[in-house]
C-alpha positions in Angstrom: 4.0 2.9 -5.8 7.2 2.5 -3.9 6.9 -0.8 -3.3 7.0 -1.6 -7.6 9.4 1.7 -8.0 6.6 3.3 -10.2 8.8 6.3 -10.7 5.6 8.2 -12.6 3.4 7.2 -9.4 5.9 8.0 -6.7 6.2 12.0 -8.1 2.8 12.5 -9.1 1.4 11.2 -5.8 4.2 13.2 -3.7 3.2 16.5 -6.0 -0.6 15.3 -4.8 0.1 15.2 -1.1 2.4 18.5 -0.9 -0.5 20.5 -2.4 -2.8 19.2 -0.3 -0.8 19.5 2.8 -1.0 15.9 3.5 2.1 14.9 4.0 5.1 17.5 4.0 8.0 16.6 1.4 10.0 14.8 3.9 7.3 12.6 4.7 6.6 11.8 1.1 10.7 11.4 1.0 10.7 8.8 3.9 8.1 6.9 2.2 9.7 6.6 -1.4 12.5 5.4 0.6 11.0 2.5 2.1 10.6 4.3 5.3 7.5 5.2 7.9 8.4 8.9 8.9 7.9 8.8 12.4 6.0 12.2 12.6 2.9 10.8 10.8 -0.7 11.8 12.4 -2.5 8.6 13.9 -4.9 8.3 10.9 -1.8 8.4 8.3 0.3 6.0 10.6 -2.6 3.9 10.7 -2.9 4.0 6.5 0.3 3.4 6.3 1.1 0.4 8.7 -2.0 -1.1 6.5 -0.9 -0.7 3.0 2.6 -1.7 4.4 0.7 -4.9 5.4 -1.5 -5.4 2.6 1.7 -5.4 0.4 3.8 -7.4 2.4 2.1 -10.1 4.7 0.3 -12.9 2.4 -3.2 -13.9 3.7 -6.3 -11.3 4.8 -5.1 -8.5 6.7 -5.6 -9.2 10.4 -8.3 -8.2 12.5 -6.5 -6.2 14.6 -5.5 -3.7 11.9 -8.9 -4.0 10.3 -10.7 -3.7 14.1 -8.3 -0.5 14.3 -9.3 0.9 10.6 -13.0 0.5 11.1 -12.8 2.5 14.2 -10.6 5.4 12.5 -12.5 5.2 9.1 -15.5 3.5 9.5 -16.5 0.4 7.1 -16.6 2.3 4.6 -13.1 4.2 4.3 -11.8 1.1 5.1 -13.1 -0.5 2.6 -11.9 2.4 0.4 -8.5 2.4 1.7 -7.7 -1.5 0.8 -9.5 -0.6 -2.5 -7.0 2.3 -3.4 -4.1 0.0 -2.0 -5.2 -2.4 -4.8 -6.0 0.4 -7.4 -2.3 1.7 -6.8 -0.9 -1.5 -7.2 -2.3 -2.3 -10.6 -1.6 1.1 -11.7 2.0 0.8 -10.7 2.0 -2.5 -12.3 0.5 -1.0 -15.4 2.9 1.8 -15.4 6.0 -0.1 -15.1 5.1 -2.8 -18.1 4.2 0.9 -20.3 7.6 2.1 -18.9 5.4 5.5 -18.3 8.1 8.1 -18.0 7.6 10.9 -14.9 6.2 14.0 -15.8 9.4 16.7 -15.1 11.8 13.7 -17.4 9.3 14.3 -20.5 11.6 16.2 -23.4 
């Protein structure tokens, strides 16, 4: 979402991984900026060096980071990660052409 400034994304996703305890608020902050927070746990650091990736670097993501997924989240959750990194992306994309206003901006 940060990468295509999706403001409507960015909060609702930040509301999603405060309530959860995923991520603390900072985090979340760091990563709207444009910035890995350097506290994340291995798995999230992990997730995050491959969306980084995925969004950034043309060409298949390398086998290093894909060797490194598998063995933190299986086939399958990695598999699902690149999936919601691509499902985020065409939502952002979606939300931006709809100019989708964030929730707490609504009048």
């Amino acid at each position: 979402m940060t990468h295509f400034g999706a403001a409507h994304g960015m909060i609702t996703h930040t509301g999603i991984a405060t309530k959860y305890q995923l991520l603390s608020r900072e985090q979340c902050e760091a990563i709207t900026r444009g910035e890995k927070p350097g506290d994340l746990s291995e798995a999230s650091s992990l997730a995050y060096d491959t969306t980084d990736y995925l969004m950034n670097i043309r060409g298949p993501l390398s086998k290093e980071l894909w060797d490194r997924c598998v063995a933190a989240f299986g086939k399958e959750g990695t598999v699902g990660l690149v999936h919601y990194v691509a499902l985020y992306s065409w939502t952002s994309i979606a939300l931006n052409a709809a100019d989708v206003v964030p929730p707490e901006s609504k009048a």
